[in-house]
C-alpha positions as CSV (number, residue, x, y, z in Angstrom):
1,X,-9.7,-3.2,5.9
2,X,-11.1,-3.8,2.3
3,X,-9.8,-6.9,1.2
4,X,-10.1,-5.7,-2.5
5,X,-7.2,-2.8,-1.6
6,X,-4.8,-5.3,-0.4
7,X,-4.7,-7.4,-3.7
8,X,-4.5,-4.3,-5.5
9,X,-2.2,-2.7,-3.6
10,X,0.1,-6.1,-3.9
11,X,-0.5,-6.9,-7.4
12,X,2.6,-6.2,-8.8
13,X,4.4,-7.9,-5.9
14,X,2.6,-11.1,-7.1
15,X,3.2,-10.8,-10.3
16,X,6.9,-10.3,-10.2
17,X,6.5,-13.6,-8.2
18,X,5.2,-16.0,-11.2
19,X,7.0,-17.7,-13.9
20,X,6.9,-16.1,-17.5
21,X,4.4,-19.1,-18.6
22,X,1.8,-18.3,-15.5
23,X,-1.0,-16.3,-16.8
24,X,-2.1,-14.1,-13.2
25,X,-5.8,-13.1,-13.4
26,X,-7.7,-11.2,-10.9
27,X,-11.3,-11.8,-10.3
28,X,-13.2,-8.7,-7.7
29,X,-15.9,-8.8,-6.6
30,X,-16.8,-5.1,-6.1
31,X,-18.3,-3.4,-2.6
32,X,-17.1,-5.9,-0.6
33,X,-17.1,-5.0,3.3
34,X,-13.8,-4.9,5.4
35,X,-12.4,-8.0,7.5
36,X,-10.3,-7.6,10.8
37,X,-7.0,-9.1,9.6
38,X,-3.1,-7.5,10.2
39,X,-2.0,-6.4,7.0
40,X,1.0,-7.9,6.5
41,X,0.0,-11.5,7.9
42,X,-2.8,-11.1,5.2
43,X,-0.5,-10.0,2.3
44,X,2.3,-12.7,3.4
45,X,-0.4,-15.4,3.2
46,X,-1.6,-13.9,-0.5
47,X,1.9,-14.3,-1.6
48,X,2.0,-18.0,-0.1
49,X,-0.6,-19.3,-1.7
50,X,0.3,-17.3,-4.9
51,X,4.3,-19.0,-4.6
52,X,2.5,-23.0,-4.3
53,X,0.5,-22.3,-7.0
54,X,3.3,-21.4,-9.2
55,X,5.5,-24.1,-8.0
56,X,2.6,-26.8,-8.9
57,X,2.4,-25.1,-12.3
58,X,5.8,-25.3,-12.7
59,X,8.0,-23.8,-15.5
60,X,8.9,-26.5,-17.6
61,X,7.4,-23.9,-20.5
62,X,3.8,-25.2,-20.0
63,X,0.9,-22.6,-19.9
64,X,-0.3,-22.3,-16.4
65,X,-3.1,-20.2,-14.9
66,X,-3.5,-18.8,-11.7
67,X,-6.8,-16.9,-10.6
68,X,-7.5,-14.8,-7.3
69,X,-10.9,-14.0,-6.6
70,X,-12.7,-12.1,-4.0
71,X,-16.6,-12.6,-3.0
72,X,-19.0,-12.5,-0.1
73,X,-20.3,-15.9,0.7
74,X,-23.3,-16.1,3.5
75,X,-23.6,-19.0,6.1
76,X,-27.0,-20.2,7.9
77,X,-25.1,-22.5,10.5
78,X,-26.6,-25.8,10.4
79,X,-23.8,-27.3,12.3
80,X,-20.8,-26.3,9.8
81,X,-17.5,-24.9,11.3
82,X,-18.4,-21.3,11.3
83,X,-21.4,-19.5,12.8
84,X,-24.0,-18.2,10.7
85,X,-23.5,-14.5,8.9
86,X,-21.1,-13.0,5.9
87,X,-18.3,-13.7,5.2
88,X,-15.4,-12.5,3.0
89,X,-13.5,-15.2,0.6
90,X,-10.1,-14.8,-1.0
91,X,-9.9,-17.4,-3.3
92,X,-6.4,-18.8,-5.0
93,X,-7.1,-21.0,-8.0
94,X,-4.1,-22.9,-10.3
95,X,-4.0,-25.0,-13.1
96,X,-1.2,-26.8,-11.5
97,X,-0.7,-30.6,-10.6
98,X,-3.2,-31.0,-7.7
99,X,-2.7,-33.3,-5.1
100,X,-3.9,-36.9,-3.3
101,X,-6.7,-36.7,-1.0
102,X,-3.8,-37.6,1.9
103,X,-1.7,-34.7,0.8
104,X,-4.1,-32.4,0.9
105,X,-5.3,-33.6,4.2
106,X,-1.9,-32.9,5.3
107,X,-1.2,-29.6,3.9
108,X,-1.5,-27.2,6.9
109,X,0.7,-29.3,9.1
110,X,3.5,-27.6,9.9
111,X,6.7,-28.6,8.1
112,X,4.8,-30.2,6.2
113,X,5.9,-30.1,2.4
114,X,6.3,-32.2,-0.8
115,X,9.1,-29.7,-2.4
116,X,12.7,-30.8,-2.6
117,X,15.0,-30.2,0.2
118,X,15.9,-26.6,0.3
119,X,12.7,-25.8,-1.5
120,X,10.3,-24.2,1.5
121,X,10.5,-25.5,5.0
122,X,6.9,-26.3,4.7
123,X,5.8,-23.5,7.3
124,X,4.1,-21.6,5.0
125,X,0.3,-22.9,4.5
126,X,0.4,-24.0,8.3
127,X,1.0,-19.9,8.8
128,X,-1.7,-19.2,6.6
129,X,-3.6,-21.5,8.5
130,X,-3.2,-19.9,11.7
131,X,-4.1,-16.4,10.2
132,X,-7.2,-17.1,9.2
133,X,-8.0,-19.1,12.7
134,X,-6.9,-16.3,14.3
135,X,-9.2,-14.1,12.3
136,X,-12.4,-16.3,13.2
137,X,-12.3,-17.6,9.8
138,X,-11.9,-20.8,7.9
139,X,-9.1,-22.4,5.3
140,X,-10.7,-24.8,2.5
141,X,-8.6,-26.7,0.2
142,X,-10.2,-28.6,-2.9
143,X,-8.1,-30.0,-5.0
144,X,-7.7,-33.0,-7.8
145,X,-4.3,-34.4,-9.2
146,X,-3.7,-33.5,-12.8
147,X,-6.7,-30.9,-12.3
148,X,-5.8,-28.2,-10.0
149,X,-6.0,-26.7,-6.4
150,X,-8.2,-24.0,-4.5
151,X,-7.5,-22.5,-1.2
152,X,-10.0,-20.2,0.0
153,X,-9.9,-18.2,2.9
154,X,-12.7,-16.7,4.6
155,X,-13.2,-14.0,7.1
156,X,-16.0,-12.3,9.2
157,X,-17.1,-9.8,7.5
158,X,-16.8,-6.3,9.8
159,X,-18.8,-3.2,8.4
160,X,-16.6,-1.0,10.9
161,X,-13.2,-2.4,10.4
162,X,-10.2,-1.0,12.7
163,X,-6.9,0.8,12.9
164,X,-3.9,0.3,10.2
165,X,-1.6,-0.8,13.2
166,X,-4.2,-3.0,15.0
167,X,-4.7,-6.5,13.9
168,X,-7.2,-9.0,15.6
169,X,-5.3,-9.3,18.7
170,X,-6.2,-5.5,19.4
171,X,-3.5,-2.5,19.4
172,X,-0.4,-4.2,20.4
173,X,0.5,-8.3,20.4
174,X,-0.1,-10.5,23.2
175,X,3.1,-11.9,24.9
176,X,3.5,-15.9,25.3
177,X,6.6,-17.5,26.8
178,X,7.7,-20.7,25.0
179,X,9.6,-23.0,26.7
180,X,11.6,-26.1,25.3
181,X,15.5,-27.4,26.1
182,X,15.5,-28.7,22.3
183,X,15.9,-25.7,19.8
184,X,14.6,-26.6,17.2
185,X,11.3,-27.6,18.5
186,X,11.4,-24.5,20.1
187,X,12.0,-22.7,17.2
188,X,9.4,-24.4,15.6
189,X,6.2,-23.6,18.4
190,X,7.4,-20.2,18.3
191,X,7.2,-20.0,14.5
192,X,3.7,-21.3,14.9
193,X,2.9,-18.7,18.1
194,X,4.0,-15.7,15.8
195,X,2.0,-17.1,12.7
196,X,-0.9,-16.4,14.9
197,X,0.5,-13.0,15.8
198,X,2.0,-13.0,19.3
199,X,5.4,-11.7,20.3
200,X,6.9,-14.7,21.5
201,X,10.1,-14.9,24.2
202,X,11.7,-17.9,24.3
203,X,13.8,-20.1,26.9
204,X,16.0,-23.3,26.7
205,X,14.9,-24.2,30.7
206,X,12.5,-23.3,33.9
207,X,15.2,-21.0,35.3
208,X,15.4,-18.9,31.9
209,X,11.7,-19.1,31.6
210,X,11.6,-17.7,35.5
211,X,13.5,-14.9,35.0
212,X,11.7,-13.7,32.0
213,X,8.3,-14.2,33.7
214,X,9.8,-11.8,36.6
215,X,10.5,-9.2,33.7
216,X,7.2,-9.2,32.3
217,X,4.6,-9.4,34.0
218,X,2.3,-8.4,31.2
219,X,2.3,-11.8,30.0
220,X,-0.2,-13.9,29.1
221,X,0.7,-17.5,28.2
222,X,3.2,-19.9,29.0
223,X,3.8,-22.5,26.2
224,X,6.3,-25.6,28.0
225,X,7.9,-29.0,27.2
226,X,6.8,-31.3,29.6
227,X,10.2,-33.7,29.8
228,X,13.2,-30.8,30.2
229,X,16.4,-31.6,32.4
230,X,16.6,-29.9,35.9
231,X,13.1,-27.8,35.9
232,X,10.4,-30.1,34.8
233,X,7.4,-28.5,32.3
234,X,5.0,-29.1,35.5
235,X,7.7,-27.9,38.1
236,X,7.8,-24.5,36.0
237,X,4.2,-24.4,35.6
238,X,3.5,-24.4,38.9
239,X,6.8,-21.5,39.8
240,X,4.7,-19.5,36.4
241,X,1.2,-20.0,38.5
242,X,1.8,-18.8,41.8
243,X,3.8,-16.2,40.8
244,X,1.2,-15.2,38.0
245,X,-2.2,-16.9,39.3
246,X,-4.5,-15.3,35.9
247,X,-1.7,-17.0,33.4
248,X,-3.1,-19.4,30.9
249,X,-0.3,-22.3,30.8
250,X,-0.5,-24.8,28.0
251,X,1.8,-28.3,28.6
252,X,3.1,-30.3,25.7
253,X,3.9,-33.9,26.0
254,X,4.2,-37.1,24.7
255,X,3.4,-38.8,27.1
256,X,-1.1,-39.5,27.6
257,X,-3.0,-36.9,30.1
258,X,-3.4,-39.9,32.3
259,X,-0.2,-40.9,32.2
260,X,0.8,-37.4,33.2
261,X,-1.7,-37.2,36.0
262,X,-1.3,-40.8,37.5
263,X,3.0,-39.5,38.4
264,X,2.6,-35.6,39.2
265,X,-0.3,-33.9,41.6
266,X,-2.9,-31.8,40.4
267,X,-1.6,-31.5,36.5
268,X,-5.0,-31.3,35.4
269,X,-5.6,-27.9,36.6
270,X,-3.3,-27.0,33.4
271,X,-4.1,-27.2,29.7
272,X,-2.0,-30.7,28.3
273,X,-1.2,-31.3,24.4
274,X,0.1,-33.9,23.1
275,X,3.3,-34.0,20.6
276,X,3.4,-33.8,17.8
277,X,1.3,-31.1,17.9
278,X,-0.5,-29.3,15.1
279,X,-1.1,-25.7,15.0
280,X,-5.0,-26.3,15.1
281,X,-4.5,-28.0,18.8
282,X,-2.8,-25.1,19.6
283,X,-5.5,-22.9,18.6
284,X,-8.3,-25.5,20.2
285,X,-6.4,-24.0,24.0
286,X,-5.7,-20.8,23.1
287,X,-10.0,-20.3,22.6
């Protein structure tokens, strides 16, 4: 898809979203070539970034300015984070307050947020985080206090592009079953698992996550607590691998890998993260 269309398309959606005093400026680069990316995740995150900007502007009656841009950037390698070729870069620029170094260091942790309670559960950014990772791309954030912020975003760029329905997962969502007896942990990795465009199924226990697994055999990943009553993470793990030998099972704890491994037999043949997790581990054992 052309990146270009999507802020056009979605313009007066963003508009309708900033305060009377924000000035909304759009910056196109033209020709651009298309990106793999699922619509909606792309136009959710546009309006994410859009939404913080205005909130750091704030409306206290202050002229604010916020500035999308679109341009093709090109990468040699030399060791950075992505390999070398084009790539496509959405860019969300504000006028707004900025933030500390250690704030913006912390900005794509999930629920993480400096807003009021009630304000944003602090999801967003870590969502637009995992779209773009998803995507093969990268997130950069430069900001200053009392001078502003920039989030860019960058994808691949694809002269071939794919089908309206298809996003980079292919034509239909992978399936991961996430497993964990508290519920709002487990409300929060599924969160993270459907930023990054799975369907997810959830269960409270082993025996849930059992039955599931016997009704769908199509799936992929199995996403587990470690520590659960009855059904232990590793117990289910190893019910989840004989039953389905080719599925990828990732094991959260808080507990160190050696720790884990010193009590329970053969634990290393699974993928282990430790908690709390970010949404970029997640993404290190997903690749």
């Amino acid at each position: 898809m052309r990146i270009n269309r999507i802020v056009d398309s979605f313009e007066a959606v963003l508009r309708r979203a900033v305060h009377s005093n924000v000035q909304l400026e759009l910056k196109q680069a033209p020709g651009l070539p298309e990106i793999l990316a699922d619509v909606q995740q792309l136009e959710s995150a546009i309006l994410n970034l859009v939404v913080n900007a205005r909130d750091a502007i704030g409306d206290g009656g202050e002229r604010g300015d916020i500035v999308i841009e679109t341009s093709v950037e090109m990468h040699e390698g030399g060791g950075g984070a992505l390999p070398p070729g084009a790539y496509v870069c959405l860019t969300v620029r504000d006028s707004g307050c900025g933030m500390e170094p250690e704030v913006a260091r912390r900005a794509m942790e999930p629920f993480f947020t400096t807003k009021e309670v009630g304000k944003g559960t602090g999801l967003g950014l870590s969502q637009v985080y995992g779209m773009v990772q998803q995507a093969k791309g990268e997130l950069r954030i430069e900001s200053q206090p009392g001078k502003g912020t920039a989030i860019s975003l960058l994808f691949p760029a694809h002269e071939h592009g794919i089908g309206p329905q298809e996003s980079a997962h292919g034509s239909a969502a992978e399936k991961v079953l996430v497993v964990d007896d508290q519920n709002d942990v487990l409300d929060m990795a599924a969160q993270l698992f459907t930023s990054l465009g799975y369907e997810v199924l959830p269960a409270n226990n082993g025996a849930e996550a059992l039955e599931i697994l016997g009704r769908h055999p199509d799936l992929r990943i199995l996403f587990s607590d470690v520590v659960m009553p009855g059904m232990s993470g590793i117990e289910l793990a190893r019910a989840a691998r004989q039953a389905q030998p080719g599925l990828k099972i990732i094991l959260a704890s808080g507990y160190l890998p050696s720790t884990l491994s010193a009590q329970h037999k053969d634990v290393d043949q699974f993928e282990l993260i430790g908690k709390p997790y970010r949404l970029s581990d997640i993404i290190k054992k997903l690749q």
